[in-house]
C-alpha positions in Angstrom: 9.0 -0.1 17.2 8.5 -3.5 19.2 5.5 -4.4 21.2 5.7 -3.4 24.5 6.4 -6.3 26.5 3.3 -6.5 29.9 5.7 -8.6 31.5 7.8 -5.2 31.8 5.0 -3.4 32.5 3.6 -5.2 35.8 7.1 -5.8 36.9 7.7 -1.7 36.7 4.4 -0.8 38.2 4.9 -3.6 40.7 8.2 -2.1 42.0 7.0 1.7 41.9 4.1 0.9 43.8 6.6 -1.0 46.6 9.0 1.9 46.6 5.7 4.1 47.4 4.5 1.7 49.5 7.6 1.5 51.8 8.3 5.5 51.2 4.5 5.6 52.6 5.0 3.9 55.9 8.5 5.3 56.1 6.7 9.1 56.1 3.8 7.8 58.0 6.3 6.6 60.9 8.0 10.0 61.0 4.7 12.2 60.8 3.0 10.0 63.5 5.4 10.1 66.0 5.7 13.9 65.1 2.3 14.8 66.5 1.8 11.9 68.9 1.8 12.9 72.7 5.4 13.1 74.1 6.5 11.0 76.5 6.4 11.9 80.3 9.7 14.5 81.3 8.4 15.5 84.6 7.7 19.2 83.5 4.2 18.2 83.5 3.3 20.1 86.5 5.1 23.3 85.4 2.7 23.1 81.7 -0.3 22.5 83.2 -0.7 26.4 85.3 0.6 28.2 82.1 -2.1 28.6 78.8 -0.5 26.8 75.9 2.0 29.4 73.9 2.6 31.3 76.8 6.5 31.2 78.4 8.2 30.3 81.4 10.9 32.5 82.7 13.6 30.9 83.4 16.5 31.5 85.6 18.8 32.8 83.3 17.1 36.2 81.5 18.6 34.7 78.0 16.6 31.7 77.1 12.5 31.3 77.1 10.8 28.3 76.1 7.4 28.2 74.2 4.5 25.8 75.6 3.1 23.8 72.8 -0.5 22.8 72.8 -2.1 19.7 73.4 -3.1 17.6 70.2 -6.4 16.2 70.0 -6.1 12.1 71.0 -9.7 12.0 68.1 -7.8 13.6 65.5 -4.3 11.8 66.0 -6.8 8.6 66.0 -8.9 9.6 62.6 -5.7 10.2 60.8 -3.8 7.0 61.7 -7.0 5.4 60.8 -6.7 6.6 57.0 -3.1 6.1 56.6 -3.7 2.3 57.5 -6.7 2.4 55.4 -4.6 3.7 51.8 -1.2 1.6 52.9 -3.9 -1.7 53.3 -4.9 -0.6 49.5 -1.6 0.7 48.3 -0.4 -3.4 49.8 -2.9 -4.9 48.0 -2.3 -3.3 45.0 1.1 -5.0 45.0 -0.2 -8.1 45.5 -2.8 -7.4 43.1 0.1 -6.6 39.8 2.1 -9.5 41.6 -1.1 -11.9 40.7 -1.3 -10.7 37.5 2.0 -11.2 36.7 2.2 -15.1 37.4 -1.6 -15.1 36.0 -0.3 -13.8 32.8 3.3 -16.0 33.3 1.8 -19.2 33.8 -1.9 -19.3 32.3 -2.0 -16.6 29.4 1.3 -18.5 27.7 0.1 -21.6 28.2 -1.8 -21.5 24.7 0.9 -21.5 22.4 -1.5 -19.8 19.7 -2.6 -17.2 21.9 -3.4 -13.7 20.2 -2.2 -12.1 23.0 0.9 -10.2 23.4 3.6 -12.6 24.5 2.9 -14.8 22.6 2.2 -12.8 19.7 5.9 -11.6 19.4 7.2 -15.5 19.5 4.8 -16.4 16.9 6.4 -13.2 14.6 9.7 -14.6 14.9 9.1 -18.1 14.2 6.7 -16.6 11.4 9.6 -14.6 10.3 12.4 -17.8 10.4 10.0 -20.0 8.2 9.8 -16.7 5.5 13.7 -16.2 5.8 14.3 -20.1 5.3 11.6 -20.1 2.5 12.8 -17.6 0.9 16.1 -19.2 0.6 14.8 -23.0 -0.3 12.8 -20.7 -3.2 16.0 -19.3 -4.5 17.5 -22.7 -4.7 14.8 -24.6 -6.3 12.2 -22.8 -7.8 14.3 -19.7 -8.9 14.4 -21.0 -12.2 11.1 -22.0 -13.3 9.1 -18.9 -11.6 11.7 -16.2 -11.7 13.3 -13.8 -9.7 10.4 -12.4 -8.2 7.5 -15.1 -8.3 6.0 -14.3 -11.3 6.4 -16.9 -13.0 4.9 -17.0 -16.6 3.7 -13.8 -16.2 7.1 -11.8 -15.9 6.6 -9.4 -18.1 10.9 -9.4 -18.8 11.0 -13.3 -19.2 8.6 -14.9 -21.6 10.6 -18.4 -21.4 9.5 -18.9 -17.6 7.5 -22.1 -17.6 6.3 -21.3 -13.9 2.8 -20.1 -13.0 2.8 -16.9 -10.9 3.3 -17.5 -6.8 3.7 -13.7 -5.9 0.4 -12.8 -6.6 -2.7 -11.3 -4.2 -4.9 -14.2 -4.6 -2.1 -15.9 -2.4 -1.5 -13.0 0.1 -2.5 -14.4 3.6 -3.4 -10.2 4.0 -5.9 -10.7 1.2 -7.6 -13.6 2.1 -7.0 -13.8 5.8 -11.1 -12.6 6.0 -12.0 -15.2 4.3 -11.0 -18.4 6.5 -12.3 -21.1 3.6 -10.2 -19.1 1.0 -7.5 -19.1 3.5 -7.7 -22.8 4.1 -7.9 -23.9 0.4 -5.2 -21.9 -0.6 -2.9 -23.2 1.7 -4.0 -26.6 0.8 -3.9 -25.5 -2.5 0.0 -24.6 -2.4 1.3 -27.7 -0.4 -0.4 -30.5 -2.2 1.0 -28.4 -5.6 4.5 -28.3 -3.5 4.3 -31.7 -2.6 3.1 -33.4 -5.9 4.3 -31.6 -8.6 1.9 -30.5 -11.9 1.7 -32.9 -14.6 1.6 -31.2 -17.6 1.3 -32.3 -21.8 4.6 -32.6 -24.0 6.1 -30.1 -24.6 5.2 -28.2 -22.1 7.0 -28.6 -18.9 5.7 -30.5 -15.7 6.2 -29.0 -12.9 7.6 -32.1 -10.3 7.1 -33.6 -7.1 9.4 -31.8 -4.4 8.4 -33.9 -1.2 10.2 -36.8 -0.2 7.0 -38.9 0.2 6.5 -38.7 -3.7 10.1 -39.0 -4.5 11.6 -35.4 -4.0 13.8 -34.0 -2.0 11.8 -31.8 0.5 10.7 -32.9 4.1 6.7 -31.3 5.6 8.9 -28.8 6.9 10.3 -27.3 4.5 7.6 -27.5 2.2 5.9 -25.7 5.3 8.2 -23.0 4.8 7.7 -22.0 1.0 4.3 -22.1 2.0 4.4 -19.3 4.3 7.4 -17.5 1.8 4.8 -17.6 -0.6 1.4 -16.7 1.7 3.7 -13.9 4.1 6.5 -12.6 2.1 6.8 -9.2 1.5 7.8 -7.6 -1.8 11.4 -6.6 0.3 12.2 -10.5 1.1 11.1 -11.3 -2.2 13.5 -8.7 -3.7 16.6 -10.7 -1.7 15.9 -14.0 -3.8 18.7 -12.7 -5.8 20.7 -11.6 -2.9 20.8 -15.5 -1.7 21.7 -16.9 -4.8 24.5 -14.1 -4.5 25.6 -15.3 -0.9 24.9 -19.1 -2.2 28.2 -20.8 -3.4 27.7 -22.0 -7.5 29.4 -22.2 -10.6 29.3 -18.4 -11.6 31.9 -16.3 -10.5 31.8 -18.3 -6.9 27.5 -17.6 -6.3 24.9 -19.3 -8.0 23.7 -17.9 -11.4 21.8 -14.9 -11.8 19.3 -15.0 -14.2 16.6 -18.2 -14.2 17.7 -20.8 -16.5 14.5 -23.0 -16.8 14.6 -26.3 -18.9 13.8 -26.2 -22.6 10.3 -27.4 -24.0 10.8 -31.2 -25.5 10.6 -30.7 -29.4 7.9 -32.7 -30.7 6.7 -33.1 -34.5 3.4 -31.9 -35.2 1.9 -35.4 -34.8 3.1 -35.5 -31.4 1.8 -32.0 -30.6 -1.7 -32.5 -31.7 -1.7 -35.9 -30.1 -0.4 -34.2 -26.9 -2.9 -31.8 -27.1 -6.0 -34.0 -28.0 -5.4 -36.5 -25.5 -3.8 -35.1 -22.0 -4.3 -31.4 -22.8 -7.1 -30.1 -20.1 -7.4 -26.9 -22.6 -8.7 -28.9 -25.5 -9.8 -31.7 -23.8 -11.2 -33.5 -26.7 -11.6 -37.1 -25.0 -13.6 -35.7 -22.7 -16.4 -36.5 -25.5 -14.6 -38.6 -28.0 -13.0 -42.1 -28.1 -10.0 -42.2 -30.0 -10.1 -45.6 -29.8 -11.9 -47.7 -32.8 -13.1 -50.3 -30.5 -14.2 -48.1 -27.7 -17.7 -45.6 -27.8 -17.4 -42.1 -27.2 -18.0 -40.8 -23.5 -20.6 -38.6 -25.2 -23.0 -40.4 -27.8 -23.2 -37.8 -30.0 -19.7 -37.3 -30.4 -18.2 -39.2 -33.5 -15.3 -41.8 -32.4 -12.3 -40.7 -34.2 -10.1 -43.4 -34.1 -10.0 -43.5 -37.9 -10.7 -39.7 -38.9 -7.7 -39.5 -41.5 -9.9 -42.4 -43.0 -13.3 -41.6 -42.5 -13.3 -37.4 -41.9 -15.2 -35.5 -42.2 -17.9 -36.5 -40.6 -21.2 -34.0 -41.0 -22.9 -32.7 -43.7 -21.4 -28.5 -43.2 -17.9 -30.0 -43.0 -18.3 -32.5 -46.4 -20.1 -29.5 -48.2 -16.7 -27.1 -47.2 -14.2 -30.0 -48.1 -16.0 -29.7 -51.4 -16.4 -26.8 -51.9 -12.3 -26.7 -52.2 -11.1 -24.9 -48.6 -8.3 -26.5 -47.5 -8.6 -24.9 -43.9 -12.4 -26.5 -43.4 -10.6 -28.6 -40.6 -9.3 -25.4 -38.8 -12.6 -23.5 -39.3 -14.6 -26.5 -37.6 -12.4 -27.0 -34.5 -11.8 -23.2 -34.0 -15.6 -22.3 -34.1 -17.6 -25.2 -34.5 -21.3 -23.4 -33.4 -20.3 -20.6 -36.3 -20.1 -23.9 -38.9 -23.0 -25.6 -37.6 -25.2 -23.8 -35.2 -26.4 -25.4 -32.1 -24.0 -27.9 -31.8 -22.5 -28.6 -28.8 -19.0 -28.8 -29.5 -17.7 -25.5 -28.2 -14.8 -23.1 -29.8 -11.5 -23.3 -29.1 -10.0 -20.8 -31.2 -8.6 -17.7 -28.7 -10.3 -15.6 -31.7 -13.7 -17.2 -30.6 -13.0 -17.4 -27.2 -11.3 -20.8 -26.9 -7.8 -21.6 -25.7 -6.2 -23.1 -28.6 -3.5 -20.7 -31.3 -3.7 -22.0 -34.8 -0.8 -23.4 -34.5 -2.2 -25.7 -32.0 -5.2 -26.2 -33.6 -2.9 -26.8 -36.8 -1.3 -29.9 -35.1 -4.5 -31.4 -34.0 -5.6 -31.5 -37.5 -2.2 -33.4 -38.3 -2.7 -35.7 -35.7 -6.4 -36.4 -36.4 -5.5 -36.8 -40.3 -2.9 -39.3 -39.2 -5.8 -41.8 -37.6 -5.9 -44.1 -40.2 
């Protein structure tokens, strides 16, 4: 059901309370001059020697008249005095929804982000424009890296989807709208992504720029508008992604295609995982303490520089002892657990068995890359 518009309301109040008004005075004219004196008619004289209800006889035995009685000049006063008093209110009540009206026409709109009623219905439907037109930009550009419905990575039907999730609660504006610093940051959060892009390591793949100030092909606007697709969009509008793309001329049977086709991850050799990984990778983040550079000390002091670890490795006493002892996976054990090798170090795990973020395989192709460091 719409919202009631108040603009209706004091116009249909205002006019009933006219008609009333003017059906008011239109009554009072017709019952005042019904018990008002009459005029003079010259039977005067005749009236006043008969008692009020008696008749006269008059010459023909067929027709008597009644005598009416008097009325009282204080009452006929009193009541024209409270007919003038409710028409005076009954007119300034019109004036009254008539000021209220303009009030609310030329001071309450004013504020284009007013809560109140008017212009909370405009707001909707521009509200509603910017979800329809993000929703569409969406299905055209971001379709195939974060899916059908928005989630991205985390579609349980498409494991291939190198997106992260947008249509999740933490980016509901109904979630978060309590909390106006959450509110803020994620909106913040969402453009500068929007606008910039997301660097990520080979082979993993970046997410890139969309505005046209960093060399995309989106203007504030629109990046405005998948913004508020992503904040305001219900489950329905996020359903029609697929509709669009239906409706949207491409190459498949006259619509563009169906199913999210995202780029493939760039195949690297081991090396160039691991070295991926060890330099640029924020989940292993190992030159965050070590220098990979020879000529260059470690950030941290007590981590070893590695720039010659295929060389020089291992470097501590419990890793030396297990290249000895014959395991060929001391490497593997060291990075995946280091405190379990050597307690108290401060090297943490990055093994997702001990708690890290690293598979084996990853792990794996750091060792490669750190053996090739000669």
């Amino acid at each position: 059901m719409p919202p009631i518009d108040l603009n209706v309301v004091l116009a249909a109040l205002s006019l009933g309370l006219f008609l009333a008004f003017v059906g008011f005075f239109g009554f009072l004219v017709l019952h005042q001059s019904s018990i008002e004196p009459k005029e003079p008619t010259g039977a005067e004289l005749i009236e006043q020697h008969y008692a009020p209800g008696e008749t006269i006889e008059q010459p023909t035995p067929y027709y008597v008249a009644p005598i009416p009685a008097a009325p009282d000049p204080l009452e006929i006063s009193a009541n024209l005095d409270k007919k003038i008093i409710v028409g005076a209110g009954m007119l300034f009540a019109v004036f009254a929804l008539v000021g209220a009206y303009f009030f609310t026409l030329f001071v309450v709109r004013a504020d284009a982000h007013t809560e109140r009623w008017r212009d909370a219905v405009a707001y909707e439907h521009q509200q509603q424009k910017a979800i329809d037109r993000g929703r569409n930009l969406y299905a055209n550009f971001c379709f195939d890296c974060h899916g059908k419905t928005g989630l991205g990575s985390t579609d349980p039907s498409r494991k291939d989807l190198p997106g992260l999730p947008l249509n999740k609660p933490d980016f509901k504006y109904d979630n978060i709208k309590d909390d106006p610093v959450k509110l803020k940051a994620t909106e913040d959060l969402l453009t500068l992504t929007i606008s910039r892009g997301r660097a990520k390591p080979a082979p993993q793949i970046s997410m890139p720029a969309w505005s046209d100030h960093e060399g995309g092909s989106l203007n504030d606007e629109q990046i405005q508008q998948l913004v508020t697709f992503i904040m305001y969009g219900s489950d329905a509008e996020w359903a029609d992604v697929v509709t669009v793309r239906l409706h949207s001329d491409g190459p498949e049977d006259g619509h563009l295609p169906l199913e999210p086709n995202p780029p493939k991850p760039q195949q690297l050799t081991p090396i160039e995982l691991g070295r991926a990984l060890t330099l640029s990778n924020p989940q292993a983040a190992c030159v965050s303490c070590h220098s990979f550079d020879p000529n260059k000390p470690s950030t941290l002091p007590t981590a070893p520089n590695l720039g010659h670890y295929g060389t020089e490795g291992p470097l501590n006493a419990e890793n030396k002892a297990a290249k000895a002892s014959g395991d060929a996976d001391w490497l593997l054990h060291w990075i995946s657990n280091p405190p379990s090798v050597k307690p108290g170090v401060v090297m943490p795990p990055f093994s997702t068995s001990a708690g890290g973020q690293l598979s084996d395989q990853q792990i794996r192709a750091i060792i490669e890359y750190l053996q090739s460091l000669k």
